[in-house]
C-alpha positions in Angstrom: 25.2 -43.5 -15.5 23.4 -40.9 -13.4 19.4 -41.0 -13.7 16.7 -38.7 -13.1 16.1 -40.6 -10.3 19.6 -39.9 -8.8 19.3 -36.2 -9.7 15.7 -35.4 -8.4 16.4 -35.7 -4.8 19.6 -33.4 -5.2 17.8 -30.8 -7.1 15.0 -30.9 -4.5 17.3 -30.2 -1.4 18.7 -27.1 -3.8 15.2 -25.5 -3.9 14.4 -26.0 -0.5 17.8 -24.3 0.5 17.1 -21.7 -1.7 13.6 -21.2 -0.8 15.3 -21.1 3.1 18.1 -18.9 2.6 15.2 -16.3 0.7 13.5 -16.5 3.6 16.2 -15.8 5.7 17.8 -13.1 3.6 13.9 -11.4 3.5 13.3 -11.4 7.3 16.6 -9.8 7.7 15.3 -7.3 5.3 12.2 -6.5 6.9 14.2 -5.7 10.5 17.0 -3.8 8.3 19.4 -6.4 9.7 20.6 -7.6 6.5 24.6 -7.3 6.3 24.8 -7.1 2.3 22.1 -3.7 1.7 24.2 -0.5 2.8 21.0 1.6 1.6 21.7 5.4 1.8 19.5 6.8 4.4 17.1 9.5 3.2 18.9 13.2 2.2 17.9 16.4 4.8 15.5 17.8 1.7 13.7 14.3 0.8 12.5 14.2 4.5 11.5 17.9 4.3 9.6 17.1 0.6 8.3 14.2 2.9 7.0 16.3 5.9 5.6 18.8 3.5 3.5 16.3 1.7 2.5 13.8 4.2 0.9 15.5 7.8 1.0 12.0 9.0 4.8 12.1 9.0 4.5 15.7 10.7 2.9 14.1 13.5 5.0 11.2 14.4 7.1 10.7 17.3 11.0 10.8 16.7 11.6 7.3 17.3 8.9 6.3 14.9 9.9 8.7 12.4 13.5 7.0 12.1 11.2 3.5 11.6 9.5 5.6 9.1 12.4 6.8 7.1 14.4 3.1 7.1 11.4 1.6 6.0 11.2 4.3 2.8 14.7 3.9 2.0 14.1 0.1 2.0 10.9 0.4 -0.4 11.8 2.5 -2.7 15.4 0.2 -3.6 13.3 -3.0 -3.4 10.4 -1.8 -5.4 11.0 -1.5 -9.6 9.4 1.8 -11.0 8.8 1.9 -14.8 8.1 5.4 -15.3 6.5 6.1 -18.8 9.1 8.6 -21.0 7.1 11.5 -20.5 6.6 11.6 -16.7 8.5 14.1 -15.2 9.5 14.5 -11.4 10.2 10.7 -11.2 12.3 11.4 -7.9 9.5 13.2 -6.2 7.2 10.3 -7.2 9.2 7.3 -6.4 9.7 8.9 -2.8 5.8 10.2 -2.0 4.8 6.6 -3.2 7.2 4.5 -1.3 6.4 6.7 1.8 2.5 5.7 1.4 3.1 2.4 1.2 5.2 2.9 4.6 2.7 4.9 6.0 -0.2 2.4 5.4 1.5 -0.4 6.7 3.6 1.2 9.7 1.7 -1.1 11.9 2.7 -4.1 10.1 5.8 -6.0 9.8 5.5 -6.5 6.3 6.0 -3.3 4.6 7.4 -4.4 1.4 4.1 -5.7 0.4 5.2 -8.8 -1.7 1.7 -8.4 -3.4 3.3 -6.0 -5.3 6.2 -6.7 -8.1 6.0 -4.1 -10.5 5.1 -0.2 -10.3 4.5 1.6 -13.6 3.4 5.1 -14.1 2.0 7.0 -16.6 2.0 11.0 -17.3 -1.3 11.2 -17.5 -5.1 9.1 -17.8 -4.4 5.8 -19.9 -5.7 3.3 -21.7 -5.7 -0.3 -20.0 -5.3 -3.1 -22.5 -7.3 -5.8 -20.0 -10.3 -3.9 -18.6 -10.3 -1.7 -22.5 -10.6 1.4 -20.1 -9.3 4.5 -19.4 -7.5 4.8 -15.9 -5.8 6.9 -13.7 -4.9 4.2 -11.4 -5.3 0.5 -10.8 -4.2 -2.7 -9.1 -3.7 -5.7 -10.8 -3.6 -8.6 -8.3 -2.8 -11.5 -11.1 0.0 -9.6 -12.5 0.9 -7.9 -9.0 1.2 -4.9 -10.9 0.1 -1.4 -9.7 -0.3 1.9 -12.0 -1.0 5.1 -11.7 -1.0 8.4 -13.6 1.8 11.1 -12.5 -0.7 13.9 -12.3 -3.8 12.3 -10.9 -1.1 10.8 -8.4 0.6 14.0 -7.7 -2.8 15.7 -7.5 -4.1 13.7 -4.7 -0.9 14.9 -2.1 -1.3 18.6 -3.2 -4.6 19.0 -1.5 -4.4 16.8 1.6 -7.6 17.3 3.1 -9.9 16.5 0.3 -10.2 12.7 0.7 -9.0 11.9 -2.8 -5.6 10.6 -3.2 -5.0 8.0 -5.5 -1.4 6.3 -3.9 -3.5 5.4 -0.7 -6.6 4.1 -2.8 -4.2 1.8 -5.0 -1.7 0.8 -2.3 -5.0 0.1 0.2 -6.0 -2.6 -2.7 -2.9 -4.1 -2.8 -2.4 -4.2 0.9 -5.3 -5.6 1.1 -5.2 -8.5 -0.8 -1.0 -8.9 0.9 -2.8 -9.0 4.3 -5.8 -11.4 3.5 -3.4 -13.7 1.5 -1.5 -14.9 5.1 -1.8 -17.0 7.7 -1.1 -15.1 10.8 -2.7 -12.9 13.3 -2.4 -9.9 11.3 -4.4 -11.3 8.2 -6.9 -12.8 10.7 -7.7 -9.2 12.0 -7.9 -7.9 8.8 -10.2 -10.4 7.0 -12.4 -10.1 9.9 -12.1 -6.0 9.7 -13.6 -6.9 6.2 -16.2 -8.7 7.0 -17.5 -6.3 9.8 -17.2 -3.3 6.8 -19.6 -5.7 4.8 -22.1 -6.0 7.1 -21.8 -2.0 7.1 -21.9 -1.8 3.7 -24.8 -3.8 3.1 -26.7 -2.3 6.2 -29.9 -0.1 5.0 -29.4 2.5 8.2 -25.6 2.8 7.7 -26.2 3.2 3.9 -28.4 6.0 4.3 -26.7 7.5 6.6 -23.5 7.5 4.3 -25.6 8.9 1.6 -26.9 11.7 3.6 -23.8 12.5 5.0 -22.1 12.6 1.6 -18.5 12.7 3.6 -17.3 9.1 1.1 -17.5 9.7 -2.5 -19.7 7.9 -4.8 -16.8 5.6 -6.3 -16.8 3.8 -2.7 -20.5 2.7 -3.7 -18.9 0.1 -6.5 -18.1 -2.4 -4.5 -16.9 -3.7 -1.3 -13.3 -3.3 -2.2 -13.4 -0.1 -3.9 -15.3 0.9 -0.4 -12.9 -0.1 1.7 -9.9 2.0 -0.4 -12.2 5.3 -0.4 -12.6 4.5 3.4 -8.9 4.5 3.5 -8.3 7.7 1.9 -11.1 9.6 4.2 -9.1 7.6 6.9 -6.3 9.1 6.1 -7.1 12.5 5.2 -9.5 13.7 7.3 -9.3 11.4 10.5 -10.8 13.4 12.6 -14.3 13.9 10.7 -14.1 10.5 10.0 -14.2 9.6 13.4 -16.8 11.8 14.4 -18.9 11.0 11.8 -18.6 7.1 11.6 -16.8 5.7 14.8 -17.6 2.2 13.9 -16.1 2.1 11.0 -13.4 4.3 12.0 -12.3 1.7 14.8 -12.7 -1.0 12.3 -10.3 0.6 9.9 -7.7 1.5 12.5 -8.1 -1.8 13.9 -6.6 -3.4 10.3 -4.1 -1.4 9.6 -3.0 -1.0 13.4 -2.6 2.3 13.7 
């Protein structure tokens, strides 16, 4: 008669295999090696709906934009999108925010951000059942769920220039805690990026010299993470005030997300 005893160390050596060969199958992923996903590469109008939404993309080299492109392709079949019966444009959406998340973490070998499971969207401002709230977007680390609302979302890409787009803010949450939750070079950089944008955030002459300016909106005042994602949007969208504005922090940014 078999035991439990007999059984454990059998059932152990599964797991670890399985655990091994996920490991394997998800590297291959990441480098597009992977010889069972034929993904269809993007269409001739979803790079052009691309392009036209994101002047980031515009300004890529050609060889980086085919990195860009596999890497969309890749998100968008990995990632599950519960869109809410009412939202319209779904394609549109599920392809402006699976090239965000690509675009905010081209400089990283993980783009599939495993911090994230589940994306569900909304038509419109909703009512959160665990902060009793109303949202347009949010990040739920515990649950690695992120939401948003279709037309606070597709708001933010229609006007590109006014340092308000809520894909970025919400992605640039979830990235962050991906990045921090690591143990390799890239999450060293970026929890020590964070702890430099603390120091800014708590300093009195940088403080007032953010509130004079008035370039970040107030939202980025509630905290340090909600700082960091409004710095990410402004980072983003106007990079070149940003920079001439507050280098410091500029570098710092661009530092963490290796751009």
């Amino acid at each position: 008669m078999i035991s439990l005893y007999d059984i454990f160390p059998i059932v152990f050596l599964i797991l670890i295999l399985g655990f091994f060969l996920y490991i394997v199958y998800y590297t291959l992923d990441l480098f597009f090696l992977n010889p069972f996903k034929k993904i269809p590469p993007l269409t001739a109008q979803e790079e052009s709906l691309m392009a036209s939404y994101l002047p980031f993309y515009r300004q890529l080299s050609a060889s980086k934009k085919q990195r860009f492109k596999k890497r969309v392709v890749r998100f968008r079949d990995r990632k599950k999108i519960d869109f809410h019966e009412e939202v319209t444009e779904r394609h549109k959406i599920t392809l402006l925010l699976s090239a965000t998340a690509v675009m905010l973490t081209l400089g990283m070998a993980d783009f599939l951000i495993l911090s994230i499971h589940r994306i569900i969207v909304y038509p419109t401002q909703y009512y959160s059942r665990i902060t009793k709230k109303n949202h347009y977007g949010e990040y739920n680390p515990g649950l690695k769920t992120i939401v948003f609302s279709a037309d606070h979302l597709l708001e933010g890409f229609r006007i590109p220039n006014d340092n308000i787009n809520l894909a970025v803010h919400e992605f640039a949450h979830a990235i962050s805690f991906n990045v921090a939750n690591k143990l390799h070079t890239r999450s060293y950089v970026f929890i020590l990026g964070m702890k430099k944008i603390k120091r800014l955030f708590t300093d009195v002459d940088f403080v007032s010299r953010m509130e004079s300016s008035q370039y970040f909106r107030s939202y980025g005042k509630t905290n340090i993470h909600e700082f960091f994602a409004v710095s990410v949007e402004n980072f983003v969208e106007t990079p070149a005030e940003f920079e001439n504005q507050f280098p410091k922090l500029y570098a710092i940014i661009k530092r963490m997300l290796n751009f």
